[in-house]
PDB file of N, CA, C and O in Angstrom, chain B, residues numbered from 101:
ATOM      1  N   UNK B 101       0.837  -1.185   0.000  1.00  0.00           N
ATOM      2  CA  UNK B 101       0.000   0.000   0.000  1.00  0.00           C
ATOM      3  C   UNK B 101       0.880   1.245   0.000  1.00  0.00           C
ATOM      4  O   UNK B 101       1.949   1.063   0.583  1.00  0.00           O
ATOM      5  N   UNK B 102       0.735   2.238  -0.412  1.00  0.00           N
ATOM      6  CA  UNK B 102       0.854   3.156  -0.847  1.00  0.00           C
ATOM      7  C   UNK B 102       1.484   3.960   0.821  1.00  0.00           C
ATOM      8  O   UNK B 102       2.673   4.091   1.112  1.00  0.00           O
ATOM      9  N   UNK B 103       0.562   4.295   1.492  1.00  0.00           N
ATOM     10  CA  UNK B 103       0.405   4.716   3.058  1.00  0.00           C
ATOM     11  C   UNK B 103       2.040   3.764   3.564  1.00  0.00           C
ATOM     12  O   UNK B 103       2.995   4.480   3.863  1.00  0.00           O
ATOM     13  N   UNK B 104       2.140   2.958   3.593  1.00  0.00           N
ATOM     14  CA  UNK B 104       3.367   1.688   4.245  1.00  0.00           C
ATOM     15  C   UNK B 104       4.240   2.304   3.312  1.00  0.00           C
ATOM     16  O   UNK B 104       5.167   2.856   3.904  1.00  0.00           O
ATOM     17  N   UNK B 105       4.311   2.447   1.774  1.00  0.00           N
ATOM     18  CA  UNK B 105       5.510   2.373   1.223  1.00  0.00           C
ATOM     19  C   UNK B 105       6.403   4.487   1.718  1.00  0.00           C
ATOM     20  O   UNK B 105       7.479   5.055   1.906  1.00  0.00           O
ATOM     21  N   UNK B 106       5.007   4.714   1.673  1.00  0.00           N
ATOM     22  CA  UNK B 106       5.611   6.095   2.666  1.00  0.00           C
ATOM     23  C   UNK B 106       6.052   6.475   4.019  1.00  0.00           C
ATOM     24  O   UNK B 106       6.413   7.581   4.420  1.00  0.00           O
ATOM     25  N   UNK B 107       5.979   5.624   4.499  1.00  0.00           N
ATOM     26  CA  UNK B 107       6.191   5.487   5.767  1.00  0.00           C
ATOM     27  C   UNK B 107       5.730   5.830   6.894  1.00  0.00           C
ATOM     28  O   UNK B 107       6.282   6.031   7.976  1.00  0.00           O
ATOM     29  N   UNK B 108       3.934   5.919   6.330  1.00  0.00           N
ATOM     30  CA  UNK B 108       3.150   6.249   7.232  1.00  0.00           C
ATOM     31  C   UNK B 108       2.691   5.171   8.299  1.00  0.00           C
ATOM     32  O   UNK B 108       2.349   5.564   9.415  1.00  0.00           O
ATOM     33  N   UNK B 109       2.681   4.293   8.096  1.00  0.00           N
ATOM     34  CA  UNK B 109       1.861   3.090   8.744  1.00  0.00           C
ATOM     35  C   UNK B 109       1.158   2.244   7.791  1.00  0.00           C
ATOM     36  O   UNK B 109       1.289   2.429   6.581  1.00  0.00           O
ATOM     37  N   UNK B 110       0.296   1.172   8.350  1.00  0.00           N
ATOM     38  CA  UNK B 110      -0.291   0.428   7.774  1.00  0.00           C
ATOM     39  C   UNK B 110      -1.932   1.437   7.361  1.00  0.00           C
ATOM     40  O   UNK B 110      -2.507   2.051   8.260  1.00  0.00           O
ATOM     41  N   UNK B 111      -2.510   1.433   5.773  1.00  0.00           N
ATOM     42  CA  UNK B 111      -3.464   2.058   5.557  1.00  0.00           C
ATOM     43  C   UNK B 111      -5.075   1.972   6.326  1.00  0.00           C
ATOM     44  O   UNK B 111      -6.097   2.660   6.320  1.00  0.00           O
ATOM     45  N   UNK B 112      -4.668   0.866   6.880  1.00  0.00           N
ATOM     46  CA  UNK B 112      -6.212   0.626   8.032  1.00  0.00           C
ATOM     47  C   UNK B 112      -6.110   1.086   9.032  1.00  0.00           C
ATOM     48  O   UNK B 112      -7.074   1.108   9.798  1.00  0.00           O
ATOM     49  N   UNK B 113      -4.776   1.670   9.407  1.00  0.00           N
ATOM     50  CA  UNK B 113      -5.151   2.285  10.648  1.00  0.00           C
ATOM     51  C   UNK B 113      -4.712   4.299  10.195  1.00  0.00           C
ATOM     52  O   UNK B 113      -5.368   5.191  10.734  1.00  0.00           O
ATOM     53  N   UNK B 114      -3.910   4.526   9.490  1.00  0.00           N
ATOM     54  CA  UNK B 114      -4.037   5.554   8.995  1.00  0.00           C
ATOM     55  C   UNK B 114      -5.403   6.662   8.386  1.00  0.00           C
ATOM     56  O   UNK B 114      -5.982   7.711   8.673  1.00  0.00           O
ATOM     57  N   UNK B 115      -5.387   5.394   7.215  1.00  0.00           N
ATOM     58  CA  UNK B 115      -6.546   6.343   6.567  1.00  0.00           C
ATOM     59  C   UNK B 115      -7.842   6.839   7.264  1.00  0.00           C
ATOM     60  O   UNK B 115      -8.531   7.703   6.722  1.00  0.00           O
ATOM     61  N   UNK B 116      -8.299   6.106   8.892  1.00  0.00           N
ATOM     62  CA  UNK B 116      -9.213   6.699   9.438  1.00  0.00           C
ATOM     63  C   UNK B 116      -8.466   8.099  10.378  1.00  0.00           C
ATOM     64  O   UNK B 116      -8.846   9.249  10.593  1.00  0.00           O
ATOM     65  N   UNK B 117      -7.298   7.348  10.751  1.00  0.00           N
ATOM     66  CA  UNK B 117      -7.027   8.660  11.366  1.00  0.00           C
ATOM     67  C   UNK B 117      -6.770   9.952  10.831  1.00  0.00           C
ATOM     68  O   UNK B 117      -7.265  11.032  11.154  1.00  0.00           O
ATOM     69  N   UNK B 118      -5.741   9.622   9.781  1.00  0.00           N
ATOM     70  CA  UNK B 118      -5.971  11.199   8.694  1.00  0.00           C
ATOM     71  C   UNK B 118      -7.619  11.804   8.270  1.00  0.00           C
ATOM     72  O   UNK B 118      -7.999  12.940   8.554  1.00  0.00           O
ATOM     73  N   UNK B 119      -8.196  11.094   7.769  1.00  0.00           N
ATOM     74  CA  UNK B 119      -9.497  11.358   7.492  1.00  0.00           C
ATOM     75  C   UNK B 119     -10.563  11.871   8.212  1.00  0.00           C
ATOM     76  O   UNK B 119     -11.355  12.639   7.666  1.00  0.00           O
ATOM     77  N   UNK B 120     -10.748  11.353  10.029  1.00  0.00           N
ATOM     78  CA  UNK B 120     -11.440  11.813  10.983  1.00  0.00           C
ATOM     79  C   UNK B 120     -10.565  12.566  12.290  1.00  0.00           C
ATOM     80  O   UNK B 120     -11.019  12.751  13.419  1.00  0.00           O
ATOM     81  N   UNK B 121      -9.395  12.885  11.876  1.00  0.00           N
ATOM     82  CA  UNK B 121      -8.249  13.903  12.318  1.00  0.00           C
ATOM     83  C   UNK B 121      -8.717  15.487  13.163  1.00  0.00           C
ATOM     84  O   UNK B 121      -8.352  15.946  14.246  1.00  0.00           O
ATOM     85  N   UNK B 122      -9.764  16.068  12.008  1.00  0.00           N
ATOM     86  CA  UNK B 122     -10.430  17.158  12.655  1.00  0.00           C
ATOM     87  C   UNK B 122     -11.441  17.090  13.169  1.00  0.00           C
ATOM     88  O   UNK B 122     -11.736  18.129  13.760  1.00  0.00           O
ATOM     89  N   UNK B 123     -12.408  16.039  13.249  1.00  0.00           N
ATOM     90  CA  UNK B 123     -13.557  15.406  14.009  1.00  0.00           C
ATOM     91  C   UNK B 123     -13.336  14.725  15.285  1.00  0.00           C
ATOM     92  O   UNK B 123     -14.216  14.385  16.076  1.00  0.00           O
ATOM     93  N   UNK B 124     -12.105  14.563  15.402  1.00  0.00           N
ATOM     94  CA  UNK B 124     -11.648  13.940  16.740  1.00  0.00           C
ATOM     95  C   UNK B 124     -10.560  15.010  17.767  1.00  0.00           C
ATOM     96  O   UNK B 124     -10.311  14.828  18.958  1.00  0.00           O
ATOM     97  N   UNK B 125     -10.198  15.795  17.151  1.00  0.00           N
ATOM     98  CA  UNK B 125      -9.515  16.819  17.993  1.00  0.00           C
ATOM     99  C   UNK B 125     -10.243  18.411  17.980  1.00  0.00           C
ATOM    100  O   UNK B 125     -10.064  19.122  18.969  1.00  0.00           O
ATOM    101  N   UNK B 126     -10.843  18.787  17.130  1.00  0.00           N
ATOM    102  CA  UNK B 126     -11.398  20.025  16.455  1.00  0.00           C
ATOM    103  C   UNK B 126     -10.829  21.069  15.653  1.00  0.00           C
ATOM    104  O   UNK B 126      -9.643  20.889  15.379  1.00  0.00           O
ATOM    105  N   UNK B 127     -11.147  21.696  15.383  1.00  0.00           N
ATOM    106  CA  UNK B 127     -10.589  23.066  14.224  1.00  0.00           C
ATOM    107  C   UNK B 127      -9.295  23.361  14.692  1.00  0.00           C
ATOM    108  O   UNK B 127      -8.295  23.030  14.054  1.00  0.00           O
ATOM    109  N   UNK B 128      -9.231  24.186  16.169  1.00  0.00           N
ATOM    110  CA  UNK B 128      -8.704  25.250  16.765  1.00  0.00           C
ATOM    111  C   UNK B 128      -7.227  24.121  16.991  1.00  0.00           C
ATOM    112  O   UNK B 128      -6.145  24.610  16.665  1.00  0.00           O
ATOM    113  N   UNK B 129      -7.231  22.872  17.459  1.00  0.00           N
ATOM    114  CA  UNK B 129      -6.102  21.709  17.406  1.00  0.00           C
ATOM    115  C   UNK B 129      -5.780  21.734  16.218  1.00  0.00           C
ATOM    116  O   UNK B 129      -4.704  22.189  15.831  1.00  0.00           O
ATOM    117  N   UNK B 130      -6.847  21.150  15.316  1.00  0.00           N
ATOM    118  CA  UNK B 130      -6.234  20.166  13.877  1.00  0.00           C
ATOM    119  C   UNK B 130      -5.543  21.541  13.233  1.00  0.00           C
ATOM    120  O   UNK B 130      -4.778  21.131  12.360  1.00  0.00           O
ATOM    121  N   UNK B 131      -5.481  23.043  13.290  1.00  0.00           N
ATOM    122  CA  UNK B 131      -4.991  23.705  12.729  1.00  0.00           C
ATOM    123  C   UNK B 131      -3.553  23.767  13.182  1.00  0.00           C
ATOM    124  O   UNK B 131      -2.793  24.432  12.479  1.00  0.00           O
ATOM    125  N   UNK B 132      -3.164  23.288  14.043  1.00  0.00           N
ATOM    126  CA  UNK B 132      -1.987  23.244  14.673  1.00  0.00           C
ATOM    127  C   UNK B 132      -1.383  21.814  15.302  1.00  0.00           C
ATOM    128  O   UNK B 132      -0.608  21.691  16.250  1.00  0.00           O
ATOM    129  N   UNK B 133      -1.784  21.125  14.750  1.00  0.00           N
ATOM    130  CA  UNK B 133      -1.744  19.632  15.262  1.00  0.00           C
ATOM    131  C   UNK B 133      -2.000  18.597  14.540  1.00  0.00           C
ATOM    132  O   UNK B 133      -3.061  17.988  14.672  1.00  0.00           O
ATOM    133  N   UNK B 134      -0.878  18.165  13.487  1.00  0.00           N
ATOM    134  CA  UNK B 134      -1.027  17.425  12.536  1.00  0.00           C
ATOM    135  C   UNK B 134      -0.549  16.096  12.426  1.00  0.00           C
ATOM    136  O   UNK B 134       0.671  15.936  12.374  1.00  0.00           O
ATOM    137  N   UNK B 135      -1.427  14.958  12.374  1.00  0.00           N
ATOM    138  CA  UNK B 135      -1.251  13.607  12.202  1.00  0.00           C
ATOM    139  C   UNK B 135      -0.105  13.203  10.929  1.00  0.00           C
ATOM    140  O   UNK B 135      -0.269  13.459   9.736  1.00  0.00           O
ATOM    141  N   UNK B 136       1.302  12.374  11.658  1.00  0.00           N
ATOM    142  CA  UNK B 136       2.396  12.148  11.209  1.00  0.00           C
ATOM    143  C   UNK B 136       2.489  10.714  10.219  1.00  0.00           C
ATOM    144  O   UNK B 136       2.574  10.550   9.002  1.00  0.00           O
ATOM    145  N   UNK B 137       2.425   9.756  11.425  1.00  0.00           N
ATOM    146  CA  UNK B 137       2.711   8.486  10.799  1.00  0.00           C
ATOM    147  C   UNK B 137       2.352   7.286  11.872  1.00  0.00           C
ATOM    148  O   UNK B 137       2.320   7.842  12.970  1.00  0.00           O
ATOM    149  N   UNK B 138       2.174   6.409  11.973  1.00  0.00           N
ATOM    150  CA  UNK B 138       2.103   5.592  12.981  1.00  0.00           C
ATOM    151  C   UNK B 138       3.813   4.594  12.831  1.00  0.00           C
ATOM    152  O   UNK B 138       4.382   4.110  11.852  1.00  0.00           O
ATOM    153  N   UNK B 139       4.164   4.634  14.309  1.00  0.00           N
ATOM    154  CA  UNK B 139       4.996   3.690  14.682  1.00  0.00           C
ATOM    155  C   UNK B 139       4.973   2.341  15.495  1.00  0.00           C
ATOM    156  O   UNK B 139       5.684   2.095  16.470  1.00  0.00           O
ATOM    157  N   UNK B 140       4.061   1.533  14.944  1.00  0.00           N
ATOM    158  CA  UNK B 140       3.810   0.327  15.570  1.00  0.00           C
ATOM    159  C   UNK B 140       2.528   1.102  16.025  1.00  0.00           C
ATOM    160  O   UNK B 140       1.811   1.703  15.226  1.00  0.00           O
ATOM    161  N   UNK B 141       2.274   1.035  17.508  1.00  0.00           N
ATOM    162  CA  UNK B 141       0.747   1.490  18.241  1.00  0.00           C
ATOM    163  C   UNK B 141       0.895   2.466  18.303  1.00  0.00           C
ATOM    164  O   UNK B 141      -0.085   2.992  18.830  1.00  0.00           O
ATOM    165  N   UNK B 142       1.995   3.482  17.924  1.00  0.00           N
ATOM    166  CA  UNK B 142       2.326   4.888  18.455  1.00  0.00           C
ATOM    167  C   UNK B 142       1.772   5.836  17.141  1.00  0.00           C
ATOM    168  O   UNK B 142       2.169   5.880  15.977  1.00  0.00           O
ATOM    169  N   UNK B 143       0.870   6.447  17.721  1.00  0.00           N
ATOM    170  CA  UNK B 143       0.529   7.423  16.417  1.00  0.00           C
ATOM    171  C   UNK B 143       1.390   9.075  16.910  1.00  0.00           C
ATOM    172  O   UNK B 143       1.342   9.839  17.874  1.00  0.00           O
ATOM    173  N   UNK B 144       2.134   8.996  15.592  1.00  0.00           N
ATOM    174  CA  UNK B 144       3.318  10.485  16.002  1.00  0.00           C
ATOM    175  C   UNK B 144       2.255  11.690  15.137  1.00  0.00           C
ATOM    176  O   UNK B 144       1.734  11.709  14.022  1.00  0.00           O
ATOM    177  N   UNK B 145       2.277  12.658  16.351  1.00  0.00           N
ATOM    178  CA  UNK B 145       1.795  14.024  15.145  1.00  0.00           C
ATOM    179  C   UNK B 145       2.790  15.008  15.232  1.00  0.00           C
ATOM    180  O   UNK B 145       3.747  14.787  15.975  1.00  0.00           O
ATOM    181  N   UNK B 146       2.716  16.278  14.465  1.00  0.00           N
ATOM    182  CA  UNK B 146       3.179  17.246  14.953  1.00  0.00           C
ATOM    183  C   UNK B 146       2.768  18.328  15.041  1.00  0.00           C
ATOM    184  O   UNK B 146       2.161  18.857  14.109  1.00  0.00           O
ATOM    185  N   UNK B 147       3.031  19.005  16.345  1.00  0.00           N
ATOM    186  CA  UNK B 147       2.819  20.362  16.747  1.00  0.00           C
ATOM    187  C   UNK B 147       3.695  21.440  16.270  1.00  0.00           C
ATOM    188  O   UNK B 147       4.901  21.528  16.500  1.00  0.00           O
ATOM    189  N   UNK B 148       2.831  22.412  15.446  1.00  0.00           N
ATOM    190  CA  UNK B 148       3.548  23.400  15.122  1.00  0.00           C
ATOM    191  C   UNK B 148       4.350  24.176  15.846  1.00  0.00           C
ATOM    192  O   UNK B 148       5.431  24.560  15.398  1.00  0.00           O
ATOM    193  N   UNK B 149       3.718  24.640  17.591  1.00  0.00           N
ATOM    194  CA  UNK B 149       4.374  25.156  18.825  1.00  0.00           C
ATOM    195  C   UNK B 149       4.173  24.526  19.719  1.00  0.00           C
ATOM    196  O   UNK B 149       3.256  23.711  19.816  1.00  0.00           O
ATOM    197  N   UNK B 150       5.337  24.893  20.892  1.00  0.00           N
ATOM    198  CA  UNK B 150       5.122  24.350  22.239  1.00  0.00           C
ATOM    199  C   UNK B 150       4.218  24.194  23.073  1.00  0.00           C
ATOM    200  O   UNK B 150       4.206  23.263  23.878  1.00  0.00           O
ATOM    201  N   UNK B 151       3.137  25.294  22.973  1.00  0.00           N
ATOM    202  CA  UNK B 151       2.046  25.180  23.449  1.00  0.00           C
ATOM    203  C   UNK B 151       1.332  24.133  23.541  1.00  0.00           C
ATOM    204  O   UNK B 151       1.047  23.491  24.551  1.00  0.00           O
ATOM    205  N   UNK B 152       0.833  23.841  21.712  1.00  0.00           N
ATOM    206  CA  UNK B 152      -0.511  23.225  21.007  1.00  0.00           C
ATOM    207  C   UNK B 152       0.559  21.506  21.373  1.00  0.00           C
ATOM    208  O   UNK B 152      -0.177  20.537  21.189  1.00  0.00           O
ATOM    209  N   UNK B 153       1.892  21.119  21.774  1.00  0.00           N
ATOM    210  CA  UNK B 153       2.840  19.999  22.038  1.00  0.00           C
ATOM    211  C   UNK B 153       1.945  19.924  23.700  1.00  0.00           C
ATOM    212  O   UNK B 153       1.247  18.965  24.027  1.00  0.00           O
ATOM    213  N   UNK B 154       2.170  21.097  24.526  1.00  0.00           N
ATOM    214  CA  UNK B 154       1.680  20.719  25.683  1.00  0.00           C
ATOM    215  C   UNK B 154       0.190  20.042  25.840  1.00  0.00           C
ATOM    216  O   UNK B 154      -0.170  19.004  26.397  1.00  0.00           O
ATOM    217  N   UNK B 155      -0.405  20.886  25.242  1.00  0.00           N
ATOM    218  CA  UNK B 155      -2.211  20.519  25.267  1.00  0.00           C
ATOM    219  C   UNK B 155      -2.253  19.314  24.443  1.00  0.00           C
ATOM    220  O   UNK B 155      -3.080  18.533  24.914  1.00  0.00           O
ATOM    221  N   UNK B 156      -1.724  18.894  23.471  1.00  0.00           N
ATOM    222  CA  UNK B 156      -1.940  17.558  23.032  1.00  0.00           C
ATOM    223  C   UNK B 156      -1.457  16.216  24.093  1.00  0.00           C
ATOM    224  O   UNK B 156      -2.006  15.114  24.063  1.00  0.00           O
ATOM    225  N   UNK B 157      -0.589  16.500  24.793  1.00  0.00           N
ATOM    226  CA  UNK B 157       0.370  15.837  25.496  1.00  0.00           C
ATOM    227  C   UNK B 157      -0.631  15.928  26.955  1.00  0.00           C
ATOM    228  O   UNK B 157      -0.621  15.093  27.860  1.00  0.00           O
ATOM    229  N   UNK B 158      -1.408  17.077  26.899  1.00  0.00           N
ATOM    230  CA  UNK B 158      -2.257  17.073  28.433  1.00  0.00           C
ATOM    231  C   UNK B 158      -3.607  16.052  27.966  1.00  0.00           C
ATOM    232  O   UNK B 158      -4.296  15.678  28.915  1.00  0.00           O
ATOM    233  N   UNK B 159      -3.974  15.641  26.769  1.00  0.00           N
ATOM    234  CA  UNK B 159      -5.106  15.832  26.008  1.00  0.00           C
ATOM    235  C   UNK B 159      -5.018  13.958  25.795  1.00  0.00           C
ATOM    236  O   UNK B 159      -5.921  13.135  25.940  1.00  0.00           O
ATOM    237  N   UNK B 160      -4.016  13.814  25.526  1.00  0.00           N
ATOM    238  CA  UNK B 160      -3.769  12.493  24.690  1.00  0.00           C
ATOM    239  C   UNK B 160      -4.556  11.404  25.516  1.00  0.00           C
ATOM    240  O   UNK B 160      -5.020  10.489  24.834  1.00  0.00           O
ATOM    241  N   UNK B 161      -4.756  11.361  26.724  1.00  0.00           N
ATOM    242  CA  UNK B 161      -5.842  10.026  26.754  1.00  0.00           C
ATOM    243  C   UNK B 161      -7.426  10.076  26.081  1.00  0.00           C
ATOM    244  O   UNK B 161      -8.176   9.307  25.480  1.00  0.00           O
ATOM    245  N   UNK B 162      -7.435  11.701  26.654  1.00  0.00           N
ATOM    246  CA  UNK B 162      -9.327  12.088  25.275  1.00  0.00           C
ATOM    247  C   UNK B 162      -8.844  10.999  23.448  1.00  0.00           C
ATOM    248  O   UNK B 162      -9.246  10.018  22.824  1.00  0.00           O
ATOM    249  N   UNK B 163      -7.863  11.983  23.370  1.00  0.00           N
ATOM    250  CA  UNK B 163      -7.356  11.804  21.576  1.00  0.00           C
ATOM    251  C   UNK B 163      -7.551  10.722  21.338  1.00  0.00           C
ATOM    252  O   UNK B 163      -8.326  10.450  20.421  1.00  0.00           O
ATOM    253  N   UNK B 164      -6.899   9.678  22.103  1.00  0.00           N
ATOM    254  CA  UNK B 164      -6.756   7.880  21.820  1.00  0.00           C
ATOM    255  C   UNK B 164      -8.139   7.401  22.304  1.00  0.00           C
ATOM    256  O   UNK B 164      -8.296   6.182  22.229  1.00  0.00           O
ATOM    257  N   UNK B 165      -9.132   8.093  22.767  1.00  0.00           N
ATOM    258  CA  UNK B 165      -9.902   7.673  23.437  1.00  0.00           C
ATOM    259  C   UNK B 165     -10.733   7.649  22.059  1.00  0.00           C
ATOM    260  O   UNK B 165     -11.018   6.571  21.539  1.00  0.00           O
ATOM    261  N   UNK B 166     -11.134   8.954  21.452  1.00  0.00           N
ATOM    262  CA  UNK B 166     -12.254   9.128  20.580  1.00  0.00           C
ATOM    263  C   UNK B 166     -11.645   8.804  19.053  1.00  0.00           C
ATOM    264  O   UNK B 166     -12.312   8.867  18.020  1.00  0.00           O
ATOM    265  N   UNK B 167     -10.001   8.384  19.155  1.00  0.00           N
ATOM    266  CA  UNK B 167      -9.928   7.541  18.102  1.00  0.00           C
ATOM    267  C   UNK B 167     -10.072   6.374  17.895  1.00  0.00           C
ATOM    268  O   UNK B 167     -10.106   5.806  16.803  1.00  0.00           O
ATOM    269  N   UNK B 168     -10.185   5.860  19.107  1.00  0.00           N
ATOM    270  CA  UNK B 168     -10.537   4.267  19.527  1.00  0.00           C
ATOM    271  C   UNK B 168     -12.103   4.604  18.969  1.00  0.00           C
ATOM    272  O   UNK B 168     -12.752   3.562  19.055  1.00  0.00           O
ATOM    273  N   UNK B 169     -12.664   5.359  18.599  1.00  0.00           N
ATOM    274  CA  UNK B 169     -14.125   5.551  18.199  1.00  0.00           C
ATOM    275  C   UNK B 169     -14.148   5.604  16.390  1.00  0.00           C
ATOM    276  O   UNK B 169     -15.111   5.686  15.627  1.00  0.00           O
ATOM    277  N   UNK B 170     -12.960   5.537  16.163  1.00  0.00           N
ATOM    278  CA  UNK B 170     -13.117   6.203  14.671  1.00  0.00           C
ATOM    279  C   UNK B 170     -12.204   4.681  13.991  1.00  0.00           C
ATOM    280  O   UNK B 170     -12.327   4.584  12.770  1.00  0.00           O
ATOM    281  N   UNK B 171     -11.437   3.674  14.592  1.00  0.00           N
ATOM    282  CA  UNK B 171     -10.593   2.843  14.007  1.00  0.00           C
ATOM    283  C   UNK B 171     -10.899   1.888  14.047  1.00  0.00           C
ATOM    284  O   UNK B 171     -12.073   1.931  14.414  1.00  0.00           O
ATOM    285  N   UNK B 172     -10.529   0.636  13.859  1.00  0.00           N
ATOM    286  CA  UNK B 172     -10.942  -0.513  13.554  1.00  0.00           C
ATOM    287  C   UNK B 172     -10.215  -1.229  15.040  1.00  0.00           C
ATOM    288  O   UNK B 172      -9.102  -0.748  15.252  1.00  0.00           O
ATOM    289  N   UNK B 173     -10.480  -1.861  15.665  1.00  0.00           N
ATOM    290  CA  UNK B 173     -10.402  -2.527  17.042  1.00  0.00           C
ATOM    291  C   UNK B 173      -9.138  -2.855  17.352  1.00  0.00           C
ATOM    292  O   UNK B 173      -8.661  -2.996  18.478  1.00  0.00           O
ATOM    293  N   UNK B 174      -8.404  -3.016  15.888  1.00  0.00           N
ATOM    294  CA  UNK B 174      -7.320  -4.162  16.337  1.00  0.00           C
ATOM    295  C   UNK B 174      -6.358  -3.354  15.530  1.00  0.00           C
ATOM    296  O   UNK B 174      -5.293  -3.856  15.170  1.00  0.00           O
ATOM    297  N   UNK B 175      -6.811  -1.647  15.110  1.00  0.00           N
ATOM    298  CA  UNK B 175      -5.515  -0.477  14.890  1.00  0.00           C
ATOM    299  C   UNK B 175      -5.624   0.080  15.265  1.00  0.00           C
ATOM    300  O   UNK B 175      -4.884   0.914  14.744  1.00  0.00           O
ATOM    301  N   UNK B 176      -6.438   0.830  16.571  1.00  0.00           N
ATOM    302  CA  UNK B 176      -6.396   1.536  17.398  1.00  0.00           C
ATOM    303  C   UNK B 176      -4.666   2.209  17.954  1.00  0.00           C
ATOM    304  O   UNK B 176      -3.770   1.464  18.349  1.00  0.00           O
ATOM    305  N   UNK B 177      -4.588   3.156  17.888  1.00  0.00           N
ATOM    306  CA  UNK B 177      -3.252   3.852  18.296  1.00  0.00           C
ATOM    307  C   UNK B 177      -3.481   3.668  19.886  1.00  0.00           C
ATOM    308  O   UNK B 177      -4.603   3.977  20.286  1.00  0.00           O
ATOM    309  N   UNK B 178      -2.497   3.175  20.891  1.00  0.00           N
ATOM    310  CA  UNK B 178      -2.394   2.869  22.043  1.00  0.00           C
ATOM    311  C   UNK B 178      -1.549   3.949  22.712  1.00  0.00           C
ATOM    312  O   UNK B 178      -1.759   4.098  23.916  1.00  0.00           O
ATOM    313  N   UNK B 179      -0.347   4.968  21.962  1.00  0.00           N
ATOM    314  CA  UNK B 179       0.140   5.629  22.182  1.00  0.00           C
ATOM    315  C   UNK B 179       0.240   7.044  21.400  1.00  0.00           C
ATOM    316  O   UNK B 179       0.028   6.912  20.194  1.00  0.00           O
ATOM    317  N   UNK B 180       0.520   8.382  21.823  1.00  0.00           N
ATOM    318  CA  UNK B 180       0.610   9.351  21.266  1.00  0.00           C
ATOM    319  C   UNK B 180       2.099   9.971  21.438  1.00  0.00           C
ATOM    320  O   UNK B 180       2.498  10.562  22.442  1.00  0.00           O
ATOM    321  N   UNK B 181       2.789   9.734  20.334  1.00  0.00           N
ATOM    322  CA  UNK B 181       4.040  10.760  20.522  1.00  0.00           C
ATOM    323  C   UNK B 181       4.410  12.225  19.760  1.00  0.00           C
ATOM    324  O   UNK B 181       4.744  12.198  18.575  1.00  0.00           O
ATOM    325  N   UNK B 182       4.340  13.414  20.444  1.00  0.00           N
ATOM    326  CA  UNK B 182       3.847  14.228  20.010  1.00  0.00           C
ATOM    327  C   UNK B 182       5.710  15.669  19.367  1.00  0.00           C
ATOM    328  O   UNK B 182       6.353  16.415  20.105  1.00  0.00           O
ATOM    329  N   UNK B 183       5.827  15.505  18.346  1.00  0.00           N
ATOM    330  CA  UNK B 183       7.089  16.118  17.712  1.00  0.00           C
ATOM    331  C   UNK B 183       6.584  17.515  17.519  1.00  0.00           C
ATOM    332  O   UNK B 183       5.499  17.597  16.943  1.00  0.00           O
ATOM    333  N   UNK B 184       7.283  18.862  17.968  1.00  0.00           N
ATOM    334  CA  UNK B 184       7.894  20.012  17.411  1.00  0.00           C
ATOM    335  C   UNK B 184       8.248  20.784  16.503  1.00  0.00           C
ATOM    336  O   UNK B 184       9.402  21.209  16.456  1.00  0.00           O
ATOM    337  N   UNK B 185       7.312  21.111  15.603  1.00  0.00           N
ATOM    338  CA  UNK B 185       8.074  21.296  14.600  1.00  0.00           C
ATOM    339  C   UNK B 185       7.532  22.053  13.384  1.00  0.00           C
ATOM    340  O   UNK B 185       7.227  21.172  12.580  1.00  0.00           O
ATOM    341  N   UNK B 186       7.256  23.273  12.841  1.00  0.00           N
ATOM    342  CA  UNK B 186       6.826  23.888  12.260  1.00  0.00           C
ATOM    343  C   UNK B 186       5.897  23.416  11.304  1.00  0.00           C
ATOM    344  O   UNK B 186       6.233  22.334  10.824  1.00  0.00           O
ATOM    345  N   UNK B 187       4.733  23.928  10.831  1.00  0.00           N
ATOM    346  CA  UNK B 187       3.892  23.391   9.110  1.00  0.00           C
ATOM    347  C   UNK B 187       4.129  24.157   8.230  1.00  0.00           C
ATOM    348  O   UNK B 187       4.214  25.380   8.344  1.00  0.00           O
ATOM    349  N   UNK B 188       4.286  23.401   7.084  1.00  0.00           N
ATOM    350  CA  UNK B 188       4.020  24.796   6.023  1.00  0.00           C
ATOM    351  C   UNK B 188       3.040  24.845   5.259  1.00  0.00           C
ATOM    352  O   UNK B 188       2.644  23.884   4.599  1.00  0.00           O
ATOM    353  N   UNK B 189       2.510  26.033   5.261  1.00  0.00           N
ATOM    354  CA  UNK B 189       1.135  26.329   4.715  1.00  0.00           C
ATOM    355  C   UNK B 189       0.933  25.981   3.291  1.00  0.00           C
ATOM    356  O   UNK B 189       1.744  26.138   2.378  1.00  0.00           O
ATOM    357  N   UNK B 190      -0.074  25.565   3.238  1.00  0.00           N
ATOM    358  CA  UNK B 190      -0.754  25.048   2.068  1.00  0.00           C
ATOM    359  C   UNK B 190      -0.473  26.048   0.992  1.00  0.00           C
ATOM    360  O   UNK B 190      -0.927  25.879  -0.140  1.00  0.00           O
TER     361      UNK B 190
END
């Protein structure tokens, strides 16, 4: 798959999370808080600032919680590791 050969993860557990990304965190996050790649159970995003790193990092049992609502049982992300690091605008 396409998703694996990029080095996102496996596409069954990706493509829901990219896809329901702003339905599970909201606007005011997903604008600053962007879904990376999965590493094994670890879904990595990144935070544009330190801040939106803290509140995800205060946040992350909600996040895994209401993505456990959006994934398939057995790709559920178990962990959140959350990287630093600027976006560039569309």
């Amino acid at each position: 798959m396409v998703a694996d050969r990029l080095g996102l993860g496996p596409a069954d557990t990706v493509r829901p999370v990219f896809a329901q990304w702003r339905a599970v965190v909201g606007d005011a996050m997903a604008a600053h808080v962007r879904p990376m790649r999965m590493e094994g159970a670890t879904l990595v995003v990144s935070a544009d600032d330190p801040a939106w790193a803290a509140q995800v990092r205060h946040l992350s049992a909600e996040i895994l919680r209401r993505l456990a609502g959006v994934c398939a049982a057995a790709t559920v992300p178990t962990h959140l590791r959350v990287l630093v690091r600027p976006h560039r605008r569309p």
